[in-house]
VOGU-3710 file (C-alpha; in Angstrom, 3 decimals, decimal comma):
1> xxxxxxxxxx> 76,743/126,461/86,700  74,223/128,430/88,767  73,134/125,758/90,955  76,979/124,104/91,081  78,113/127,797/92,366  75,708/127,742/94,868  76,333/123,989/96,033  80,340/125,471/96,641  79,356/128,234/98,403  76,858/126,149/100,641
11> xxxxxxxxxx> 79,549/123,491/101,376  82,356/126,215/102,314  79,797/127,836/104,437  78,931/124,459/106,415  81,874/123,146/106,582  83,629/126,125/107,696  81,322/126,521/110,715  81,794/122,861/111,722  85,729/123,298/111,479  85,692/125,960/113,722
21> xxxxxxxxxx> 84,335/124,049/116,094  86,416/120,860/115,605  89,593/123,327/116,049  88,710/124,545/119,230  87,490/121,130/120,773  83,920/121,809/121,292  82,854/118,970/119,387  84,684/116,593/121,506  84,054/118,193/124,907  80,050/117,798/123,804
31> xxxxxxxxxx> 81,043/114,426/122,840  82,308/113,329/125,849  79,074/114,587/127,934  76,968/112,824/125,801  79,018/109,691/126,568  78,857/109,894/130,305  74,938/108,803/129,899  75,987/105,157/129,600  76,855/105,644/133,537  79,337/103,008/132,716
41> xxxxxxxxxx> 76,946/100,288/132,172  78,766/98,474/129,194  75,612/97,057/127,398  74,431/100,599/126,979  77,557/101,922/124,869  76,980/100,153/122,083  73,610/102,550/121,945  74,762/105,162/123,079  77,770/105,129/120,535  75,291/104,789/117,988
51> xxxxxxxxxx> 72,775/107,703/118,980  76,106/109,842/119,584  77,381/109,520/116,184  74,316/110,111/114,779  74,037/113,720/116,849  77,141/114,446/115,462  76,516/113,646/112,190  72,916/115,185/111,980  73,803/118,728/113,771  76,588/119,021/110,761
61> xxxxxxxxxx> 80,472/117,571/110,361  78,881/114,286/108,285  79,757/110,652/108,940  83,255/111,255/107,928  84,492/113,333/110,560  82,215/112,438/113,340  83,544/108,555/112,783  86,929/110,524/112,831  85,832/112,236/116,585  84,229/109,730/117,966
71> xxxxxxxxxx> 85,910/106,555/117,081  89,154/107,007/119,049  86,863/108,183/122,251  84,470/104,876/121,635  87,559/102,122/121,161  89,520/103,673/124,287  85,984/103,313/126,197  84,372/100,313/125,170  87,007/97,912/124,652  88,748/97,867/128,066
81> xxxxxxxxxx> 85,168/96,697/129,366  84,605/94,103/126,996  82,788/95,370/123,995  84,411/94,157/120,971  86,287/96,415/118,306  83,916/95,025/115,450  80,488/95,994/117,364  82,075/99,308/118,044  82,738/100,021/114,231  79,533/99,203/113,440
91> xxxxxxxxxx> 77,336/101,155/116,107  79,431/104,257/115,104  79,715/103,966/110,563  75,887/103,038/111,327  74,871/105,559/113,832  77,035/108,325/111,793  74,885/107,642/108,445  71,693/107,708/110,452  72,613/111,650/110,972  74,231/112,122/107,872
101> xxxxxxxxxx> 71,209/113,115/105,547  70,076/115,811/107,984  69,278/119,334/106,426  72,039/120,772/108,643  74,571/118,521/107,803  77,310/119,202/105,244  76,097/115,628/103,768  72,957/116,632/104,080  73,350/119,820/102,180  74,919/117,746/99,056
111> xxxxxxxxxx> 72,022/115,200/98,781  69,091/117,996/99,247  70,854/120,137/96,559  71,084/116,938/94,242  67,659/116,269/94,995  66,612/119,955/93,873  68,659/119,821/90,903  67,003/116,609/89,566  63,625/117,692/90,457  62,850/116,103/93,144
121> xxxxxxxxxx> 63,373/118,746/96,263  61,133/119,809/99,042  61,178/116,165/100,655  64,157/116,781/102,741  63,160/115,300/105,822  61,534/112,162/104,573  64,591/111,118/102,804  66,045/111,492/106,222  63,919/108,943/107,750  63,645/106,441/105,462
131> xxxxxxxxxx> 68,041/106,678/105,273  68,461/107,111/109,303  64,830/103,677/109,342  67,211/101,750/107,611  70,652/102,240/109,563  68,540/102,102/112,855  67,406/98,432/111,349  70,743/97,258/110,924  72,415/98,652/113,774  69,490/96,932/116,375
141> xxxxxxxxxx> 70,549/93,923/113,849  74,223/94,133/114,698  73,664/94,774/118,387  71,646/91,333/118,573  73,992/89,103/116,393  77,096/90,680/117,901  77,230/90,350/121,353  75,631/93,501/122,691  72,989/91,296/124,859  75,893/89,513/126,216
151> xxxxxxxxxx> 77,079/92,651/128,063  76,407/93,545/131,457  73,711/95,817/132,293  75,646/96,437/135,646  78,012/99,719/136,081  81,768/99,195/135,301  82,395/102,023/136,680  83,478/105,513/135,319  83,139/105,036/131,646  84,917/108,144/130,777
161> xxxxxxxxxx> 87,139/110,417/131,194  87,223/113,627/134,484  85,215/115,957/131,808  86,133/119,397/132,413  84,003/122,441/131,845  83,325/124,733/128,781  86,252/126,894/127,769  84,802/130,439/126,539  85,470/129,265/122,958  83,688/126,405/123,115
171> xxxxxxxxxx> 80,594/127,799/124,816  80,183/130,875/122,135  81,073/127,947/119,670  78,452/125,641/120,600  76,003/128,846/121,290  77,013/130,104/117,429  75,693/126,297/116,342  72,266/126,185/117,794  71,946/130,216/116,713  72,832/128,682/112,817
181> xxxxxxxxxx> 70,162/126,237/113,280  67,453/128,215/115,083  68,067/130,585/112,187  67,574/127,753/109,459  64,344/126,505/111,061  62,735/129,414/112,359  63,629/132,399/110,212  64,210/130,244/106,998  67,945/132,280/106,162  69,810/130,321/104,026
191> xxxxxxxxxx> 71,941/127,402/104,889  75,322/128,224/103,209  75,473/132,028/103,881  74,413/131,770/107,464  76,973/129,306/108,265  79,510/130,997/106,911  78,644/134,343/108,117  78,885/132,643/112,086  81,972/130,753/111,077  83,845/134,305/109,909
201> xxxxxxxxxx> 82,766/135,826/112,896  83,986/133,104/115,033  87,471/133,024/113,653  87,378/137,291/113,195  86,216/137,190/117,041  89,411/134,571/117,675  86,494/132,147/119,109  88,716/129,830/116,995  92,056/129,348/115,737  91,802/130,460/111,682
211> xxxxxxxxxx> 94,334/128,096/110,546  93,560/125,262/112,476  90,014/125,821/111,429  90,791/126,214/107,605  93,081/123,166/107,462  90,535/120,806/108,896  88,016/121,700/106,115  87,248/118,670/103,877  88,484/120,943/100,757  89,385/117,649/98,706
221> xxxxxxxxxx> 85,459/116,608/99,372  84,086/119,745/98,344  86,620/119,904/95,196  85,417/116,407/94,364  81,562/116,569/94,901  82,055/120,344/92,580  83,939/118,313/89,845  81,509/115,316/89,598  78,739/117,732/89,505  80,082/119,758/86,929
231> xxxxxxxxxx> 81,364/116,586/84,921  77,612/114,910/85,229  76,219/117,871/83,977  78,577/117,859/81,170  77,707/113,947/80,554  74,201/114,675/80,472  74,524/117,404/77,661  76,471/114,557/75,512  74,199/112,092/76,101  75,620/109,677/78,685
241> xxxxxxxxxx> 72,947/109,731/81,352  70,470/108,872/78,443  72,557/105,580/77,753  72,620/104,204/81,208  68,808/105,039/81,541  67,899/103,479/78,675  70,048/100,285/79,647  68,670/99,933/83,332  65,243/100,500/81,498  65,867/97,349/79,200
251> xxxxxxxxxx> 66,687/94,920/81,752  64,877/96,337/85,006  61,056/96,027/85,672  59,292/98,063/87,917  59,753/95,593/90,527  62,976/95,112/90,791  64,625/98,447/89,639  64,620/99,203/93,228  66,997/96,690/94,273  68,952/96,885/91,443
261> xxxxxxxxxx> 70,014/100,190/91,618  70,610/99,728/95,839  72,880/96,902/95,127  74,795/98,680/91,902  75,515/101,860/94,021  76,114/99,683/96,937  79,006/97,484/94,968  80,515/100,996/93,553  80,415/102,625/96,674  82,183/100,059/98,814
271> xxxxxxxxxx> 85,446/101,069/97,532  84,629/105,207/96,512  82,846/107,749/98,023  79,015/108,340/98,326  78,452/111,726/98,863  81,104/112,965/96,296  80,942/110,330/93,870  78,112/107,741/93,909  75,228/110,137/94,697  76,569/113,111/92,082
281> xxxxxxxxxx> 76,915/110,425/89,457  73,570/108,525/89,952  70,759/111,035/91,137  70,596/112,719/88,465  69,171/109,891/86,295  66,368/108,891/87,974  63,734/110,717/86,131  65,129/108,997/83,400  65,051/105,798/84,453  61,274/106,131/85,721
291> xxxxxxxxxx> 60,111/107,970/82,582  61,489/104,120/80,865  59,702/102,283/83,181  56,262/103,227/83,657  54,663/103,452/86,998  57,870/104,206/89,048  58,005/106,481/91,440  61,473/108,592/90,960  61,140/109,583/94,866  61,621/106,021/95,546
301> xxxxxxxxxx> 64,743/105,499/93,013  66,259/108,337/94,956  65,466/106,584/98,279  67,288/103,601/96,908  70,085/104,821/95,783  70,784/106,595/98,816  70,465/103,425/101,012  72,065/101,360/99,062  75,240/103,656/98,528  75,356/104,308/101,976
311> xxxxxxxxxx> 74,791/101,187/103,611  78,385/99,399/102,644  80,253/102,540/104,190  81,656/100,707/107,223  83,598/98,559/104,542  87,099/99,012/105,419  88,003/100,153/101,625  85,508/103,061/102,438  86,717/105,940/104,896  84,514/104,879/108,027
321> xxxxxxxxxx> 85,687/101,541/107,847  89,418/102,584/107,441  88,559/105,257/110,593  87,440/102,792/112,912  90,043/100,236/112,078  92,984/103,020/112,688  91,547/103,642/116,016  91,454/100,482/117,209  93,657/100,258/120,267  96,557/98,174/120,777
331> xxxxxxxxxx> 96,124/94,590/120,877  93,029/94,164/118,500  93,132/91,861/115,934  93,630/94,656/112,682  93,446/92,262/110,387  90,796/89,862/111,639  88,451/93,558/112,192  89,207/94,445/108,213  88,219/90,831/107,125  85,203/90,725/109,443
341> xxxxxxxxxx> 84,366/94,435/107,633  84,769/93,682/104,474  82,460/90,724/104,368  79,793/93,438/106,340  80,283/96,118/103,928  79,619/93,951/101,144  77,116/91,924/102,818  74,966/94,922/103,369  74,631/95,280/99,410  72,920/92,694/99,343
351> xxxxxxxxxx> 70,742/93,803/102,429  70,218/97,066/101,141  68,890/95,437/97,828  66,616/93,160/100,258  65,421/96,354/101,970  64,738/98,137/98,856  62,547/95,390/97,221  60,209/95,236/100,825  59,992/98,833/101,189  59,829/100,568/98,207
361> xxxxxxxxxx> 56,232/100,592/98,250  56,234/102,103/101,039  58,802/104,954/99,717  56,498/105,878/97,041  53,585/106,100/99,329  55,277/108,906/101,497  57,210/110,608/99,128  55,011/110,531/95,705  56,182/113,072/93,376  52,656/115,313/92,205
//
């Protein structure tokens, strides 16, 4: 209960920070400078959709609420010049789940604790790359088969919005974020506490409006990804985890575990929740299943499992999917952009399986367990 307590307190802390600045609009004002690098050329906001999600996600709010920030922003700017609803969606859920897995986001956090807890910690930033490699893939993937060389490389025009400067809030806001992560990095203080020592002094200081702040935590995520911890841990002790690794041990070889267990988490979580469901539930048995099947690497299960889990979340039944679809503007075809989704999301379990068999290898390689 040790390592669950500490998990809480971590997500709080992170999550906390990131509200207050999502309350006082210093995530979208950064946002919106970041999107004024397209210079209104219209083939380069399909990129630059992508690499901004992905800075959002990675610096901290997760895919969920940086698809929630960003989408509305992307749909009002790209589809009046011709990109199309569907590339949009997929440039951001992609993008946004490149960043997710990075130490200082609150995603990030959940998976490196996991990790830790199942024995396998201290590789933080390669399960980064190989997640962000494989959304990268698809998203250049997408780009090509979906129009994006079709655009014009010539300005529009303005692509955005008059953006107006820093309020005071924001600036100490945004100043508070890249202290939290200089202190991370540098002087090694811990994640959790740090954030939510600058997040109570940003609200104390009135940087940022408490109850604002406090209603726009994700407190039904963190409740959920506590309870499925606790309730795994609880399944282990009875003897649950043991069944499912010896099944997957039976009818998987060492070859093909790896795509097996992308496209299973990939199926389950195109219509629930990765980071609070999938990943709690299925990390913690892959010592198991490589202790069955001799000569797998359990760093490379993990990889797997992450990719595959998290490559079907721009299906419509997941919450990026639904996000993008809700910001659509007015006159898009909703329910031709949720059919055209939901054939992606479950598409890519398939892909991720595809990617998993190729690269496995290569996950092992960089990630071997000593």
């Amino acid at each position: 209960m040790i390592a669950v307590g500490q998990l809480l307190l971590t997500l709080v802390g992170v999550s906390l920070l990131f509200a207050c600045l999502q309350s006082n609009g210093a995530m979208e004002a950064a946002a919106l400078r970041v999107l004024a690098l397209s210079r209104g050329r219209v083939a380069v906001l399909p990129l630059v959709f992508f690499v901004l999600a992905a800075l959002l996600a990675m610096v901290g709010p997760g895919a969920i609420l940086s698809v929630a920030l960003l989408a509305p922003m992307a749909m009002r700017t790209g589809v009046p010049v011709g990109v199309s609803p569907f590339l949009i969606a997929l440039m951001i859920g992609n993008g946004a789940n490149a960043g997710n897995l990075s130490p200082f986001s609150s995603i990030g956090v959940i998976v490196n604790g996991l990790m830790t807890r199942t024995g396998l910690g201290g590789h933080d930033l390669r399960v980064w790359f190989f997640h962000a490699a494989a959304h990268l893939a698809v998203a250049l993937g997408a780009y090509l088969l979906f129009g994006g060389l079709g655009l014009s490389w010539r300005s529009a025009g303005s692509a955005h919005q008059n953006i107006l400067p820093f309020t005071r809030r924001q600036a100490v806001s945004l100043a508070a974020l890249f202290l939290w992560m200089a202190a991370v990095i540098v002087l090694r203080w811990p994640l959790g506490w740090t954030a939510l020592g600058l997040g109570m002094g940003l609200l104390l200081a009135g940087f940022a409006p408490w109850r604002v702040a406090v209603a726009k935590m994700p407190w039904k995520v963190i409740a959920m990804v506590v309870t499925i911890s606790t309730a795994v841990g609880l399944i282990e002790q009875a003897g649950g985890l043991q069944w499912f690794q010896a099944a997957v041990g039976t009818y998987a070889t060492p070859q093909t575990v790896h795509p097996v267990l992308a496209f299973l988490t990939g199926i389950i979580s195109a219509y629930s929740s990765t980071s609070s469901v999938v990943l709690p539930a299925f990390l913690p048995m892959v010592p198991g299943i490589a202790a069955r099947l001799p000569g797998t690497d359990p760093f490379a299960l993990a990889v797997s499992i992450i990719i595959g889990s998290a490559m079907v979340d721009v299906s419509p039944l997941s919450t990026l999917g639904a996000l993008c679809i809700a910001a659509a503007p007015a006159g898009t075809n909703k329910p031709q952009l949720f059919t055209r989704l939901m054939i992606w999301g479950f598409a890519m379990a398939f892909v991720a399986a595809g990617i998993c068999y190729l690269v496995a290898p290569w996950f092992a390689v960089a990630g071997a367990i000593q």
